[in-house]
N, C-alpha and C positions, 0 to 999 in steps of 0.2 A: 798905634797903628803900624804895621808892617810898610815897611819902604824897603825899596831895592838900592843896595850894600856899592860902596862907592870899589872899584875895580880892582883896588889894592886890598881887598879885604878875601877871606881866606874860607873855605871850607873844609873842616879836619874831620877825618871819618876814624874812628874809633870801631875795632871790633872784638866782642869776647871770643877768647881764643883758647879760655881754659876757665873752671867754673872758677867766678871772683876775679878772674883777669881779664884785663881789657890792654890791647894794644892801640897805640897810635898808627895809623897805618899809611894815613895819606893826606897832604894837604895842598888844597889846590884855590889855585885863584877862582874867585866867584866868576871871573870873567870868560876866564877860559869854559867853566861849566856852562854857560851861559850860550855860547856858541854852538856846544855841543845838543843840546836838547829844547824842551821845549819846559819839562818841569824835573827843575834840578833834583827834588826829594825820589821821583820816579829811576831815573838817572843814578843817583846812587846807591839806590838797592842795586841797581844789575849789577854792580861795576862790584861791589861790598859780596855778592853771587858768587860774580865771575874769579875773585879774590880768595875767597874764602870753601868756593866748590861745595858749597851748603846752603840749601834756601834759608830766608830768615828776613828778620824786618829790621825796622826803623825807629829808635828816639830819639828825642833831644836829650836823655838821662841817663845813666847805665841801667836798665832794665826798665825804667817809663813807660809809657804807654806809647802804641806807634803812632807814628804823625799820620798828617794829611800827603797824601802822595799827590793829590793834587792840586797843593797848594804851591804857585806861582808867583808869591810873594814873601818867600823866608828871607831871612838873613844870614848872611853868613855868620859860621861860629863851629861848635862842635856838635857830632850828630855819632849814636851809637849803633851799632849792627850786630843784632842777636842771633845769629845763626839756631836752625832747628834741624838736632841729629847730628849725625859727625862732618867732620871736615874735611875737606881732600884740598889742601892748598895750593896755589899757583905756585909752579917752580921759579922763581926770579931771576934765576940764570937761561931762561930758556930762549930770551932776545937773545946772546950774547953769542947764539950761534945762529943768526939769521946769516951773516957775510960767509959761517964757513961750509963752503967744498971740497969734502977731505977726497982720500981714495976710499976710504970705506970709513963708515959711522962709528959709533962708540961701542956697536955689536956686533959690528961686521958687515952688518947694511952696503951695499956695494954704491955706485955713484947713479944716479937720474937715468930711467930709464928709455927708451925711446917709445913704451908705451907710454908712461907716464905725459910724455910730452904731447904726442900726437893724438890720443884719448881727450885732452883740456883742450888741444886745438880745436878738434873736431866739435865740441861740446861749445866753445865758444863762438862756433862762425870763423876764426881765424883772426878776430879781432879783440882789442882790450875791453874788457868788459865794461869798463867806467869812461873809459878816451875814445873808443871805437878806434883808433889806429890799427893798422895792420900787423905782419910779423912781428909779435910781441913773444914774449916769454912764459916757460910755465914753469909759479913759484911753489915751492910749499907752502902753506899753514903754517902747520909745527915745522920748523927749518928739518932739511930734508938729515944735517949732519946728526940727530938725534938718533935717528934708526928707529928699525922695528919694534923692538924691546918695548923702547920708548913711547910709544906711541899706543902699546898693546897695556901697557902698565895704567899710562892717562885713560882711556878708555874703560879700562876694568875698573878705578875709583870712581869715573864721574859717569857711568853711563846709565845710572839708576835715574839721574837728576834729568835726563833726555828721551828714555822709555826706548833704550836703543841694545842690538843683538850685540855683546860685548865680543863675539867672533866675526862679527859681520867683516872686519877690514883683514882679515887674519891671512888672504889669500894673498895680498898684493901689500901689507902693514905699508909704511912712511910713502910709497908711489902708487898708495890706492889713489884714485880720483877725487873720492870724497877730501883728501887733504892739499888740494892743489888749486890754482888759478891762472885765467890767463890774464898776462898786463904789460902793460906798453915798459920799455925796460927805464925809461924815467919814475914810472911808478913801484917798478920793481928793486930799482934802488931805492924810493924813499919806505916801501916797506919793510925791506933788508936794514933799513938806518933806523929802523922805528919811529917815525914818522908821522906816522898814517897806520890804520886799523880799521877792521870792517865789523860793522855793529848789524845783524840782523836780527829785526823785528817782524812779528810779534815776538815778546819773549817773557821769560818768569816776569820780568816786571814792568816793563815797557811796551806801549804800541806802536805802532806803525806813524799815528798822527802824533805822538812824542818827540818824535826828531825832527828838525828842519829837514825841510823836503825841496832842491835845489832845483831849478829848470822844470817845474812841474805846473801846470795849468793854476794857477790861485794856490800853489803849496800843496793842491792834493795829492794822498799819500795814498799807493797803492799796497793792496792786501795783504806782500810780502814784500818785506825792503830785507837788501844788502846793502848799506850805506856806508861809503869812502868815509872816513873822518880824519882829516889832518890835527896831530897834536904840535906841530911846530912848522914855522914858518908861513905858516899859512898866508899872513898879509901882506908878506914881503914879497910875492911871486904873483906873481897874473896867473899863470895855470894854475898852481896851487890855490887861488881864491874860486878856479871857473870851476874846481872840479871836488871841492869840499863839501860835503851832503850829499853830495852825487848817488842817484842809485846803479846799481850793476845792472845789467841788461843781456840776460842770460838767451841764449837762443834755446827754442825750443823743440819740443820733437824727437833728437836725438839721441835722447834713449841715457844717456851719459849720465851720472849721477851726480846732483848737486854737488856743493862742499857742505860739509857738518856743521851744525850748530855747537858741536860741545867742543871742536877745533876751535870754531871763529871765534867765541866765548871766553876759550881758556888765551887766544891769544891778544883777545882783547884786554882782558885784565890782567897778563903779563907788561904788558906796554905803558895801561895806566897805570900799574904798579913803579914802573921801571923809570916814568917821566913825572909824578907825584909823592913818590916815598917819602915819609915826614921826616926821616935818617936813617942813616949804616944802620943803630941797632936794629930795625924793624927788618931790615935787609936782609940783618944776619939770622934772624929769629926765623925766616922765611927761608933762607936756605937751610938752614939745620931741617927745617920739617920737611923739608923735600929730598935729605940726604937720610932722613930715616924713612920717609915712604916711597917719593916714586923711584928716587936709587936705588934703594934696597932692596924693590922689586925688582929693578932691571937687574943688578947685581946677580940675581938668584935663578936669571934665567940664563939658560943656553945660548951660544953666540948665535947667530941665521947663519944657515949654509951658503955660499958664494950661491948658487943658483936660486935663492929667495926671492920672491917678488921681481925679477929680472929680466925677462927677456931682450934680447937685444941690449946689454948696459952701454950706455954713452960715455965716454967722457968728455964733459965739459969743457970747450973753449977750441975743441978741434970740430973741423966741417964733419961731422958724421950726420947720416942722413936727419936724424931731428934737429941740427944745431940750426940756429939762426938765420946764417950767413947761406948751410947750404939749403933750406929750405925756398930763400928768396931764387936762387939758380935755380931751384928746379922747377921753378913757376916763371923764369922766365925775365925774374925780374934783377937789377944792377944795384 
């Protein structure tokens, strides 16, 4: 009989990555999964997805038969992930420029625009989408120091998996809307720190009633969730505990366009890669495949013109009119 795994005990996902190869890729406390969802096997297909940029299933065997996705009483142990079709992998370095604001990107990308900024205001109310606090911040997705290139390269591998116009961001690439949010700047460091990640549901393999549903009448889950997930700290912080499964609470009406699924996706399973990796070598094996695909596309493309995506550019940390500081002066406020 199936019993539930005592909290030291480990879940390792395994994915073929090449025909007869199978990698180690992740191992994570049954605990920690446990917080996260509601059925750990549903759970990590996304995550094995979001990793691998390739749908595919689940066994307990290297090619077996796939499991029960909605069985709620496995055990931890190892579990394999067969991808169907090719690959387009998670870049592993791509946390690693959450903290940085250069002068310009790694293509020429100029700094935060003040559409950028005032576009996610306006779309959010003017409040943090998950805290409702006020004067909050507008972050990237994919960290904005990546650029355009970057952004236009991820898109063109993964946008088949999304059923999405692979030029759609072309006009405004890393300060389109779709790749931004607004958050209280508490939450905008812990997502800069990798922290915290946003899992929206419905998706290739999870729904909506999958995930703990926080502050919600009886845990009902509404039709489309953006849900906060803290990977660290989470018990040791009173905020951090009121505001984990939390859904975002997007204002409506204004015209503004979501944020992307194949963004929030690919940096979801950057993060679970970055806070579960099973070692270096799998690390490394991971970036090699991303210094031969998405580098190598960026590599091949042309730098952005200074006038790209730009109007109005800010820089960061001085009162210009979208900054922080002076947005509160001109409403008024101390």
């Amino acid at each position: 009989m199936s019993h539930t795994p005592s909290d030291a005990m480990h879940i390792n996902l395994h994915a073929q990555v090449e025909d007869g190869l199978w990698l180690h890729f992740l191992s994570i406390p049954f605990a920690d999964v446990r917080r996260l969802c509601h059925r750990p096997l549903k759970w990590l297909r996304f995550v094995s997805y979001t990793i691998c940029g390739a749908e595919g299933n689940i066994s307990m065997t290297p090619g077996g038969d796939t499991v029960d996705y909605d069985d709620t009483l496995i055990e931890a142990g190892d579990f394999y992930y067969k991808p169907q079709g090719s690959c387009h992998f998670v870049d592993p370095g791509v946390v690693s420029d959450r903290d940085t604001v250069p002068d310009s990107s790694m293509d020429g990308t100029p700094p935060c625009s003040s559409f950028f900024w005032s576009e996610i205001e306006r779309r959010e109310g003017n409040r943090c989408i998950f805290s409702g606090e006020p004067w909050c911040e507008a972050a990237h997705i994919v960290p904005q120091a990546k650029g355009h290139n970057y952004l236009a390269a991820l898109i063109h591998g993964r946008a088949d998996l999304y059923n999405v116009d692979r030029n759609a961001l072309q006009e405004r690439g890393i300060e389109s809307v779709e790749n931004g949010l607004y958050l209280s700047s508490t939450l905008h460091a812990a997502f800069k720190a990798t922290d915290c990640a946003i899992l929206k549901t419905p998706n290739f393999a999870l729904n909506t009633d999958d995930i703990p549903c926080a502050h919600a009448p009886d845990g009902a889950a509404p039709e489309i969730r953006c849900t906060l997930q803290f990977f660290a700290h989470w018990e040791d912080v009173e905020s951090v505990r009121r505001l984990h499964n939390i859904d975002a609470q997007f204002t409506r009406g204004t015209g503004v366009p979501q944020p992307w699924s194949l963004l929030l996706d690919f940096m979801y399973g950057a993060i679970v890669f970055q806070k579960w990796a099973s070692g270096d070598g799998v690390r490394k094996w991971l970036s090699g495949k991303a210094a031969q695909g998405i580098f190598a596309e960026v590599a091949a493309m042309p730098l952005v013109p200074e006038s790209k995506a730009s109007e109005g550019v800010d820089v960061r940390g001085q009162n210009l009119p979208y900054s922080r500081e002076a947005r509160k002066r001109n409403h008024g406020l101390k």
